[in-house]
N, C-alpha and C positions, 0 to 999 in steps of 0.2 A: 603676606597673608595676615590678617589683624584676625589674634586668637579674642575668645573669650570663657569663659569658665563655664558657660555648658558645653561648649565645643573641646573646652581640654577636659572635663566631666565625661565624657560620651566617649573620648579615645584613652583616655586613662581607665576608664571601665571596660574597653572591648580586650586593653592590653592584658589586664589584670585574670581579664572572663581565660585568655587563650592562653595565657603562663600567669597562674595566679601565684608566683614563690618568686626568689630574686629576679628570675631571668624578666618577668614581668615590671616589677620597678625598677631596673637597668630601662625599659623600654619608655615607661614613664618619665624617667630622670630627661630621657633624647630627647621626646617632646616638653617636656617641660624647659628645658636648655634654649629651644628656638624661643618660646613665649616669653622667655625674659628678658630678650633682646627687643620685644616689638613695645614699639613706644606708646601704640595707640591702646596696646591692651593694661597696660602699664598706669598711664594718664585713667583708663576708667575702672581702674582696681583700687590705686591711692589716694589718698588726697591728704591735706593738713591734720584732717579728723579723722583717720583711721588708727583705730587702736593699737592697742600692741597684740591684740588678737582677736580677729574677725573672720569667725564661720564664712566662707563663702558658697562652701555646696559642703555636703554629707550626703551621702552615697545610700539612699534604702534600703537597695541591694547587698552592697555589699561590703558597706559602714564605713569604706575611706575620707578622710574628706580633705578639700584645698580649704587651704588660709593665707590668710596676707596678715604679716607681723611686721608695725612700723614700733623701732625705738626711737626715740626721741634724743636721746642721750645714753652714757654707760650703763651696760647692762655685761652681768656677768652669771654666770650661772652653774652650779656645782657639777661633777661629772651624775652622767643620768644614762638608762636605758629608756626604752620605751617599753616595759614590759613585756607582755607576750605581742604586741606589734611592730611595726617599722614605720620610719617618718626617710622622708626623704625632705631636703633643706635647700630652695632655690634664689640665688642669692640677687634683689632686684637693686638695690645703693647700698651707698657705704662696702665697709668691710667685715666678715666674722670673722677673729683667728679662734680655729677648730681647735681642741685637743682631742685625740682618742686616749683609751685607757685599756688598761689589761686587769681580769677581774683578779682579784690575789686571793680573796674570801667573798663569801656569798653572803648578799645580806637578806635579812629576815624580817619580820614586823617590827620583832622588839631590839635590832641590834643592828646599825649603818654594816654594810659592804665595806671592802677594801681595795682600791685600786691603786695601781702603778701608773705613769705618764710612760706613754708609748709613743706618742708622735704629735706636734703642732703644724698646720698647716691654714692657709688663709682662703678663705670662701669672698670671691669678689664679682660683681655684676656679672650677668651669663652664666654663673657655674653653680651648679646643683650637684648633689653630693647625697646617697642611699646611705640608712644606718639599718640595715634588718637588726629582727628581734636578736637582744644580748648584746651588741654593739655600744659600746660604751663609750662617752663624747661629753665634751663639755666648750656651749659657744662663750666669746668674752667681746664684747661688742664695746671703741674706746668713745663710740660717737654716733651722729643718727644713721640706722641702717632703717631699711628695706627687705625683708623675702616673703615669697612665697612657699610652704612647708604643705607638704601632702602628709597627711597620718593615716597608717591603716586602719586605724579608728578614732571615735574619737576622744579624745587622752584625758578631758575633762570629765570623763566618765572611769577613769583607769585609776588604780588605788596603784602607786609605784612605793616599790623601798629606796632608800636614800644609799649612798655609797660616797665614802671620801680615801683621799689619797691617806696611804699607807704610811 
């Protein structure tokens, strides 16, 4: 079946309507897992000139939206939540190795967070991966990758506090 992004727009929204909390992005991560595999949807989401972040739908309704994030080269990135949302991270080439973190201290406007390293683990073609809200992660990319990343909203609108290891 050759997905496309209003077709996974349209069942990522019915999943979301019928379990709108994890059990719902668990069901998103499922189909979003098969659509990473298909070559033909792949071929018409990427190309050379696709940024390292490109809106591909944003939800009206219900403000989630799909993106395609191409790096080009290393990309590393400090640990991060997603504020009051959740992103799920689907992995289409290359490699991410993930970290998660444990919060040790809360951060605020005017003072970084504190985290601990809890676990690395590697994100590779096919595999998509839920972070709900307060999940704490940091990707480290040594070369060109490829994902597709659903956000429950959209994060260029989200004022995030910063948080570094302990």
């Amino acid at each position: 079946m050759t997905h496309t992004v209003s077709q996974l727009a349209t069942e990522f929204r019915a999943a979301l309507k019928a379990e709108p909390g994890p059990a719902g992005r668990q069901k998103i991560c499922t189909i979003l897992r098969e659509a990473l595999t298909d070559q033909d949807f792949i071929k018409a989401t990427f190309d050379d000139n696709t940024p390292e972040r490109k809106i591909l739908h944003e939800d009206p309704e219900l403000g989630f939206c799909i993106l395609a994030h191409q790096y080009k080269g290393p990309k590393e990135s400090s640990p991060h939540d997603h504020a009051h949302s959740w992103a799920i991270y689907g992995q289409v080439a290359g490699e991410t190795m993930m970290s998660d973190w444990d919060l040790v201290s809360p951060a605020s406007a005017e003072k970084a967070g504190k985290v601990t390293h809890k676990k690395k683990y590697s994100l590779t073609p096919g595999v998509a991966h839920v972070y709900n809200e307060g999940d704490l992660h940091s990707p480290s990319r040594t070369g060109p990758t490829r994902l597709i990343r659903i956000e429950g909203t959209n994060m260029e609108k989200v004022k995030r506090h910063k948080f570094e290891p302990a």
